[in-house]
C-alpha positions in Angstrom: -26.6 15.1 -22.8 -23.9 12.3 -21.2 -23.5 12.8 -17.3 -21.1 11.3 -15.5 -19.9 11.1 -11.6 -16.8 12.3 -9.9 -17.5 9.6 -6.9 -16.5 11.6 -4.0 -19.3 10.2 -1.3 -21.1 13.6 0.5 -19.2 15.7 -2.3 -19.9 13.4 -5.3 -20.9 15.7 -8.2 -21.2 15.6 -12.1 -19.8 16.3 -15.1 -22.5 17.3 -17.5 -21.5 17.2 -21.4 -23.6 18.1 -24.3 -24.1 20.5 -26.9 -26.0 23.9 -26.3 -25.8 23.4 -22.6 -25.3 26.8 -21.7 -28.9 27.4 -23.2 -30.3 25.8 -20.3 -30.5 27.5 -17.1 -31.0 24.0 -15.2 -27.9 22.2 -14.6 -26.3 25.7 -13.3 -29.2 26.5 -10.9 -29.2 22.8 -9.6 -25.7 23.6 -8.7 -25.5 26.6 -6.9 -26.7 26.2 -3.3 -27.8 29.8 -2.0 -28.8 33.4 -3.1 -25.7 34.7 -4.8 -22.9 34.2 -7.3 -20.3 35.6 -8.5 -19.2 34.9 -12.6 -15.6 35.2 -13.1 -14.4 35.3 -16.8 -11.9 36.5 -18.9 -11.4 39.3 -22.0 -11.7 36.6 -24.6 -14.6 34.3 -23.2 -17.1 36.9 -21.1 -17.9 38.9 -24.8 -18.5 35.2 -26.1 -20.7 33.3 -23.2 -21.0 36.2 -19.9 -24.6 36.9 -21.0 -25.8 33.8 -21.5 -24.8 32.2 -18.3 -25.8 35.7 -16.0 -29.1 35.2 -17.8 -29.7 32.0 -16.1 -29.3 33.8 -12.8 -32.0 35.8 -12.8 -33.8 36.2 -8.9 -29.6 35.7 -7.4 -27.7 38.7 -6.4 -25.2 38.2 -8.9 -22.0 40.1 -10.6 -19.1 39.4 -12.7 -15.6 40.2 -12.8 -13.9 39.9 -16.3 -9.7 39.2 -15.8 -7.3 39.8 -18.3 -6.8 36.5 -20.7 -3.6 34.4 -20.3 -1.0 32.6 -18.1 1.2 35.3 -17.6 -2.0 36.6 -15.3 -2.5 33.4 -13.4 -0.4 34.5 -10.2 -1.8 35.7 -6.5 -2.4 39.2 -7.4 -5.2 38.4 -9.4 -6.7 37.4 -7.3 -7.6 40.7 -5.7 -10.3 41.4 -7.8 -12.1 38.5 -7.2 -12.0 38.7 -3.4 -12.4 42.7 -3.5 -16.2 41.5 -5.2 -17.0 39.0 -3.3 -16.3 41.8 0.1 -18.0 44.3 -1.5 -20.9 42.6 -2.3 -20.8 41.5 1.1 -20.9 37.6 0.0 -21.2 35.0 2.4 -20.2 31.5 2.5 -23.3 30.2 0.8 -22.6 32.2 -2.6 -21.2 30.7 -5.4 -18.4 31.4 -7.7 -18.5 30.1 -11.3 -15.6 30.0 -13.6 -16.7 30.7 -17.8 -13.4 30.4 -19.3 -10.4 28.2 -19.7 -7.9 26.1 -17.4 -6.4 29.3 -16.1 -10.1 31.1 -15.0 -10.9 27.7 -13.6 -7.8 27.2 -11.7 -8.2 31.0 -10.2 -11.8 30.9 -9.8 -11.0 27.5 -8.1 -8.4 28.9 -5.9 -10.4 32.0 -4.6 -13.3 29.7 -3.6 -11.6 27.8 -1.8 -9.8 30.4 0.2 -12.4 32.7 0.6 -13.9 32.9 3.8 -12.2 29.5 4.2 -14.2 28.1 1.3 -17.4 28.4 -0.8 -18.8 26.4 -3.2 -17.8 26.6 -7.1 -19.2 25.2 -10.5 -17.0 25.0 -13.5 -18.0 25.9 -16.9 -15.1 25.2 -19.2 -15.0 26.6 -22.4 -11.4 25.2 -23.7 -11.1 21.7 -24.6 -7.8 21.2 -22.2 -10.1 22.5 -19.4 -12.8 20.3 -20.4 -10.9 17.3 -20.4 -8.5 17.4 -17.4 -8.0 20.8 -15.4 -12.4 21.4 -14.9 -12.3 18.3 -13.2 -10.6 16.6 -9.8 -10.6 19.9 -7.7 -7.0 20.9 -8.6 -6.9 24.6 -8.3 -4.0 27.1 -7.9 -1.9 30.1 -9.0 1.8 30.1 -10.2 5.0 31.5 -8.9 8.0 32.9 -10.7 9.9 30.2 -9.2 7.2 27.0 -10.1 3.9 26.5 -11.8 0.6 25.8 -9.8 3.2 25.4 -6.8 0.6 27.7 -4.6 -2.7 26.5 -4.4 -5.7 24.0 -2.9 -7.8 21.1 -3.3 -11.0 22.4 -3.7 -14.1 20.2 -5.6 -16.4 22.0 -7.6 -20.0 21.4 -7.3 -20.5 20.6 -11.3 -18.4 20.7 -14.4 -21.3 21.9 -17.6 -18.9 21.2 -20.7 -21.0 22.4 -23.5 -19.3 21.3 -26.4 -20.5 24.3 -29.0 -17.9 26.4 -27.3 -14.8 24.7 -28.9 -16.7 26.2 -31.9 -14.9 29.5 -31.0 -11.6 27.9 -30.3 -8.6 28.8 -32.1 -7.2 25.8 -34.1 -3.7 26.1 -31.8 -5.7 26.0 -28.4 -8.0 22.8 -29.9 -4.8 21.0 -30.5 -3.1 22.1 -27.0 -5.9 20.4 -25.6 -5.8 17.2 -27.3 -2.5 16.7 -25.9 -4.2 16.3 -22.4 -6.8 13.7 -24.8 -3.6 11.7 -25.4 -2.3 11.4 -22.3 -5.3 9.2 -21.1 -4.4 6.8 -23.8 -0.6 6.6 -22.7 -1.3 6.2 -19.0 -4.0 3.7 -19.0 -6.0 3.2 -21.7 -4.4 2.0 -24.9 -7.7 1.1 -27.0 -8.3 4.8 -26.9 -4.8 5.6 -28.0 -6.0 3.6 -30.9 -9.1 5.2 -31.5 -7.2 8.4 -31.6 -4.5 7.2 -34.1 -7.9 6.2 -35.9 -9.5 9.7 -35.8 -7.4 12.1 -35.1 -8.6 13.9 -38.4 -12.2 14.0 -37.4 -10.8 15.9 -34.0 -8.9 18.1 -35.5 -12.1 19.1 -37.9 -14.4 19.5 -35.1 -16.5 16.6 -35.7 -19.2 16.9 -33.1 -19.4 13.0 -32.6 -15.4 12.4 -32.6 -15.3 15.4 -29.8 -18.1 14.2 -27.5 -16.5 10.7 -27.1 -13.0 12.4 -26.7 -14.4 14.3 -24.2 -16.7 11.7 -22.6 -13.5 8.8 -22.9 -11.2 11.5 -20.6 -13.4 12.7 -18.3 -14.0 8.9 -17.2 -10.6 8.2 -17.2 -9.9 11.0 -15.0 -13.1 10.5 -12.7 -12.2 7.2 -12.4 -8.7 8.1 -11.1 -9.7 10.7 -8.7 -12.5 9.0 -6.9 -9.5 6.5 -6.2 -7.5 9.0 -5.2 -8.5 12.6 -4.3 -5.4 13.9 -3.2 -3.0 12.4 -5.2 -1.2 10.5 -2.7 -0.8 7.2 -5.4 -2.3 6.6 -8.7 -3.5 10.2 -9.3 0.2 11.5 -10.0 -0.4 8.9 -13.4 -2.3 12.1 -14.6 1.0 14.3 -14.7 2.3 12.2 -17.1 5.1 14.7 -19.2 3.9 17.3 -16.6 7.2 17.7 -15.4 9.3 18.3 -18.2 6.7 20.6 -19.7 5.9 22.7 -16.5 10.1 23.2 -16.7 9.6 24.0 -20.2 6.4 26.9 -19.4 8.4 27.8 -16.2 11.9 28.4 -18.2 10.3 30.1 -21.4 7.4 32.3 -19.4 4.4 31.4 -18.7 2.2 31.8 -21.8 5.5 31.0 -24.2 4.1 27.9 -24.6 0.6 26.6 -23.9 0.4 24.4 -21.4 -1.2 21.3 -23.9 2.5 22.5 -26.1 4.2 22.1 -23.0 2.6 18.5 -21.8 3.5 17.0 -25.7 6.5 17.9 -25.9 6.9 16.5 -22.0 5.0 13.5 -22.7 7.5 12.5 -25.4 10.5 12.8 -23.5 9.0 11.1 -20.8 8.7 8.3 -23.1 12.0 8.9 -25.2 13.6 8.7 -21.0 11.3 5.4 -20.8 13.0 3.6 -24.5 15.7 5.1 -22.7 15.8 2.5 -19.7 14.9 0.0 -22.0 10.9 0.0 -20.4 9.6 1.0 -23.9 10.2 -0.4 -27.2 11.5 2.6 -29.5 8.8 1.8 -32.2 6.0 3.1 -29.3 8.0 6.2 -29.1 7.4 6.4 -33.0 3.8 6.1 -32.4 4.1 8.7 -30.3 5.7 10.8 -31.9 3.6 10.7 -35.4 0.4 11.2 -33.2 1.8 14.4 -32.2 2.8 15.6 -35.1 -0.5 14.9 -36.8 -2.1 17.0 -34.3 0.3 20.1 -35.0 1.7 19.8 -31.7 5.9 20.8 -30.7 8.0 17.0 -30.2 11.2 18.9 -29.9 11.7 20.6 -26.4 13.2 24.4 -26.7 17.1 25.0 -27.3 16.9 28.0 -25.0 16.9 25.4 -22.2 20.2 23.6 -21.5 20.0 20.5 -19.7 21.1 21.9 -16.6 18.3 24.8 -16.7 16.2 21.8 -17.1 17.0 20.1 -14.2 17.1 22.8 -11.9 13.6 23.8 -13.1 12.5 20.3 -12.7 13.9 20.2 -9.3 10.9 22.3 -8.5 8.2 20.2 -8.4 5.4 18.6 -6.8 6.4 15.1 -7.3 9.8 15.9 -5.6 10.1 14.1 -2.3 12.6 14.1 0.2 14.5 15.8 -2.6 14.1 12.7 -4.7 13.1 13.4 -8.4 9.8 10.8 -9.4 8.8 10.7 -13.1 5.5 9.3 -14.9 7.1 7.3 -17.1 5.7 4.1 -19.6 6.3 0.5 -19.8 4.1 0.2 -22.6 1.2 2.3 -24.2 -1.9 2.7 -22.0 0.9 1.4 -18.9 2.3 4.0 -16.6 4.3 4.4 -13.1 5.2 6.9 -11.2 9.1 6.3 -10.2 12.4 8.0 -8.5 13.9 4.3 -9.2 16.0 5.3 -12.4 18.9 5.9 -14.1 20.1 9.0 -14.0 22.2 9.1 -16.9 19.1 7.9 -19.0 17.7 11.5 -17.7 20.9 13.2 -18.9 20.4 11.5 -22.2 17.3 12.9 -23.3 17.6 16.6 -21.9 21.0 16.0 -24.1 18.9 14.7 -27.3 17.4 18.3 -29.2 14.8 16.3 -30.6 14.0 14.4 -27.4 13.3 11.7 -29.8 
């Protein structure tokens, strides 16, 4: 098992990954703090896993609540059901709520701990490799609106992320890939030897080698420890992490949420961020290339949809977190493994590549 520390000082915790973790009953007992707990799952995951992990809860007043599967459902009604269990099980604010699932299930489950009774502790089990790698950890939780994605939500830390890597056994191929997009984006914003080791194997990724996943997953969830222990509430170098974010929360916000999953999304975002970035003349076109062909390799969209115009586009990326003062910022790259956040650009260099179908 590899642990590692989201360095937080009173509310450090750790992110626990290995395979067949969700055969021991340790790391989640350590984790939750009093007599109850609440499981929250979805359709797909709780047939899969929901026994297992209730097992370990044995001697805890515990229950589950099973939401439907998707980001269609990740808005504030369902939340309901979540918060109707925890009040009729008359749940305090020592229980625990434990997300089993994916990046949406861990963003609710996230959300409704942090709101109910003004907050309770959570623990993370992730069981996609996009939640494993990015959304299980940093205490980013939220719902969406009609209007914006994850534009309604809280900071909220979890008390441990358990990744046990035998779940990405059950993974369809398309959400494996979605979540190696969120893999690459560590590379482009700040560490280029590992963009190197993945030009080096993606193959043995995309097959499901056990070793080849475990250091993918180990290399990112540094990366991003790293980054929020510097800066919790993303008031500087954490916004590195939403690198392509913003084109491709415009791209799930325009199509419908669930279109396009939100790893599709972030590559084809990530590329026009860089495409923008050869654009101003930061990056050298050939790195775009590289890009590109890692994409592609990992069956992942480059070209951004037609449905969007380029003044849909902008009006969707108008609503964004990263907006200030009504000022557009952008992750973009200078180089790979070399990112800023910016609103200091060209604008036309924006039109150009909402212009450009291929973004590239």
């Amino acid at each position: 098992m590899i642990s590692l520390n989201v360095d937080l000082g009173e509310r450090t915790y750790p992110i626990l990954i290995g395979p067949n973790l969700l055969d021991d009953p340790e790391p989640l007992r350590r984790a939750i703090g009093g007599v109850s707990a609440v499981v929250v799952s979805n359709e797909t995951v709780a047939p899969l896993y929901l026994e297992r992990v209730q097992a370990h809860l044995a001697g805890l007043r515990h229950e589950a609540v099973v939401l439907p599967d998707g980001e269609a459902y990740k808005t504030l009604d369902i939340l309901d059901p979540i918060y109707s269990a925890l009040l009729k099980g008359r749940h305090d604010r020592h229980t625990t709520l434990i997300a089993l699932g994916g990046g949406v299930i861990g963003d609710i489950t996230g959300f409704a701990a942090a709101t109910y009774q003004r907050g309770v502790n959570f623990v993370q089990i992730p069981t996609t490799l996009l939640a494993q790698v990015d959304s299980s950890v940093g205490g980013k939780t939220g719902v969406n609106h009609p209007f914006g994605k994850n534009m309604i939500g809280a900071f909220h830390q979890p008390r441990a992320v358990i990744i046990d890597t035998r779940t990405l056994d059950t993974l369809p191929d398309r959400e494996l890939s979605a979540g190696i997009a969120e893999v690459i984006k560590y590379g482009l914003i700040n560490d280029a030897p590992f963009f190197e080791w993945l030009e080096r194997h993606m193959d043995d990724l995309l097959a499901r080698e056990p070793a080849a996943l475990s250091h993918a997953i180990e290399r990112s969830c540094l990366n991003k420890a790293r980054i929020v222990a510097a800066d919790e509430r993303e008031a500087g170098a954490r916004a590195l992490l939403n690198l392509g974010h913003t084109f491709g929360h415009a791209i799930e916000t325009g199509m419908g949420y669930g279109q396009w999953l939100h790893g599709e999304a972030v590559a084809c975002g990530m590329l026009m961020a860089a495409t923008m970035s050869a654009e101003l003349g930061w990056l050298p076109h050939t790195e775009v290339a590289r890009l590109r062909t890692l994409l592609l390799r990992t069956h992942l969209p480059v070209t951004p949809p037609a449905e969007l115009a380029p003044e849909r586009f902008r009006a969707l990326m108008a609503v964004d977190k990263k907006v200030i003062d009504g000022a557009l910022r952008l992750v973009l790259l200078r180089a790979i493994g070399q990112a800023l956040v910016t609103a200091d650009f060209d604008p036309a260099a924006l039109e150009r590549t909402l212009a450009t179908p291929a973004a590239a």
